[in-house]
N, C-alpha and C positions, 0 to 999 in steps of 0.2 A: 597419535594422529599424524595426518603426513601421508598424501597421495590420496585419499579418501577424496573421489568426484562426484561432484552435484549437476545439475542442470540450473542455469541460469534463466529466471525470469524479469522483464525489465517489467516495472509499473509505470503507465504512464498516469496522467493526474484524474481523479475519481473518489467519488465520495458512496458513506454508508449510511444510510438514512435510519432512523428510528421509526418504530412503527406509528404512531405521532406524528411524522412529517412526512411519509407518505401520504397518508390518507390527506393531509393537510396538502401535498404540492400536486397530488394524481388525485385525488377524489374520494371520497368516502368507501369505503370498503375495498379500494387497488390491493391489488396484489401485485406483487414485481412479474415481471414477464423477461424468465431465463431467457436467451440467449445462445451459450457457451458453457459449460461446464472450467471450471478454473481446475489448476493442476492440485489445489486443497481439497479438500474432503469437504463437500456440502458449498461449496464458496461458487455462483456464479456471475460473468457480464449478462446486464439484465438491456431491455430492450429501452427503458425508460433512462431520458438523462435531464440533465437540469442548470442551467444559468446562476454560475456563483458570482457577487459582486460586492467585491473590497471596495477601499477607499479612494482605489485610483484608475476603477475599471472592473469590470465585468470579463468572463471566461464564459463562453456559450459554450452549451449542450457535455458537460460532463457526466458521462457514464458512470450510473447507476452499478453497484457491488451487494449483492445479497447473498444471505438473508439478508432481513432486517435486525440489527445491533440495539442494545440495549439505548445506546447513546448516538446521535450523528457524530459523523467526523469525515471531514474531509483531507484527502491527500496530496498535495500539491511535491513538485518540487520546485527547487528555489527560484529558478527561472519562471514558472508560473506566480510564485507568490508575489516575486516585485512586479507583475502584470498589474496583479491586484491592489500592492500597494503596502505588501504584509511582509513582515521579518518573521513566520512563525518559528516554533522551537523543533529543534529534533526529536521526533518522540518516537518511543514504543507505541501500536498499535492500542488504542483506547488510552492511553494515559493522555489525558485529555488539559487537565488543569491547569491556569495560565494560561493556554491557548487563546489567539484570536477568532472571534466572531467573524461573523460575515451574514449578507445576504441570500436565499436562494429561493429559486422562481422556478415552477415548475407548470403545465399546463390549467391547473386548476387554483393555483393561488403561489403564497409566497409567505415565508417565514423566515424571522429573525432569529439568529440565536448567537450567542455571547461569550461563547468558545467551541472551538473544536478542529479550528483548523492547524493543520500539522506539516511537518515534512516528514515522512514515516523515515524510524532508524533502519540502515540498513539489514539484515538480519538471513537466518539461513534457516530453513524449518526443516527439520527429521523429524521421522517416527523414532518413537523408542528403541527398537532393534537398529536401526539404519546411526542416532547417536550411541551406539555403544560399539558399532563398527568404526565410528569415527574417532571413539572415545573422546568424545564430550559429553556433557548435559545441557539441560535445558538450563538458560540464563548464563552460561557459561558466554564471554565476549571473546574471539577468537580474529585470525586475518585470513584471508581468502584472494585465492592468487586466481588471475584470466590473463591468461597466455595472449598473443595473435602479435598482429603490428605493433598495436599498444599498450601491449604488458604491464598491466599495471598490481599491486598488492593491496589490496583493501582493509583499512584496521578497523578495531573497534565494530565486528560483527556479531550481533546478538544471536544466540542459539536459541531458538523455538524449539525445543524436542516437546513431543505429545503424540497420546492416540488419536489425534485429528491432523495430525502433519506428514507431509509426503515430502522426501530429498526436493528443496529447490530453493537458489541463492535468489532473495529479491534486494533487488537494488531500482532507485529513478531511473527516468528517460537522463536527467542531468550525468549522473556519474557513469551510466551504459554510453553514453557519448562521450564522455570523458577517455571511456576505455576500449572505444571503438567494438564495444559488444551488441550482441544478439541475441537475444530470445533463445534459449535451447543450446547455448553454448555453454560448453564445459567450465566448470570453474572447481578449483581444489582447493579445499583445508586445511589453512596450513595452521602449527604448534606456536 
């Protein structure tokens, strides 16, 4: 590994619904209404968004992520969760357990649920062929260097490899301002 470039994606804060809590915040039978096409395989910004509310506040109109997920989970980062009032944990995508609850509201109704809110780990997705140019694997934890004014080295990066994943570093709107990054900017894997 060593020189191997991804494109950077920043996430800003957005949640995945179950199909259960669509029908329950958009209406019986909704469908999500694509958007955007995401740089993941099948993954779109959807047109519908929804009102999360912690313990010390409310977040209006967070954009909707589909499909719909076996499980909700919402993704904050840290500065959104002390909004809310939340210390949630760093997770992997869908490791959900422990997590905090919260409120959400959406034009047809509104539902509780009793975890799922997260700060996503940061994490880097390739396809199979793309981690074996990079020589890594999947679950493998690696560091990831972004150049510019604010050069920073990212530890503790989870490797996504799979046949549903396309080269792309995600990281929060917190740490891409940390590092004075951009959407689409280069970022490299380092050993």
């Amino acid at each position: 590994m060593g020189n191997y470039k991804v494109t950077t994606g920043l996430s800003n804060k957005h949640l995945h619904l179950s199909a259960e809590h669509i029908e329950a915040l958009f209406g019986a039978g909704h469908k999500l209404t694509p958007t955007k096409d995401l740089r993941q395989p099948g993954q779109f910004a959807c047109e519908e968004k929804v009102d999360v509310e912690g313990p010390k506040g409310v977040l209006k109109g967070l954009r909707v992520l589909g499909p719909a997920r076996p499980e909700t989970q919402i993704e904050l980062a840290m500065t959104d969760a002390r909004v809310l009032g939340f210390k949630p944990p760093v997770r992997e995508s869908g490791k959900l357990a422990g997590s905090p609850g919260c409120k959400l509201t959406g034009p047809a109704g509104s539902v509780e649920i009793d975890h799922g809110v997260i700060v996503a780990r940061r994490h880097v997705h390739l396809s199979p062929s793309e981690a074996l140019a990079a020589g890594v694997k999947d679950k493998d934890v690696i560091r990831v260097r972004m150049g510019g004014e604010r050069a920073i080295v990212f530890e503790e990066v989870l490797v996504r490899a799979g046949e549903t994943h396309l080269s792309e570093f995600h990281i929060d709107t917190d740490e891409g301002n940390a590092a004075g990054a951009d959407s689409g900017q280069e970022a490299e894997l380092l050993p």
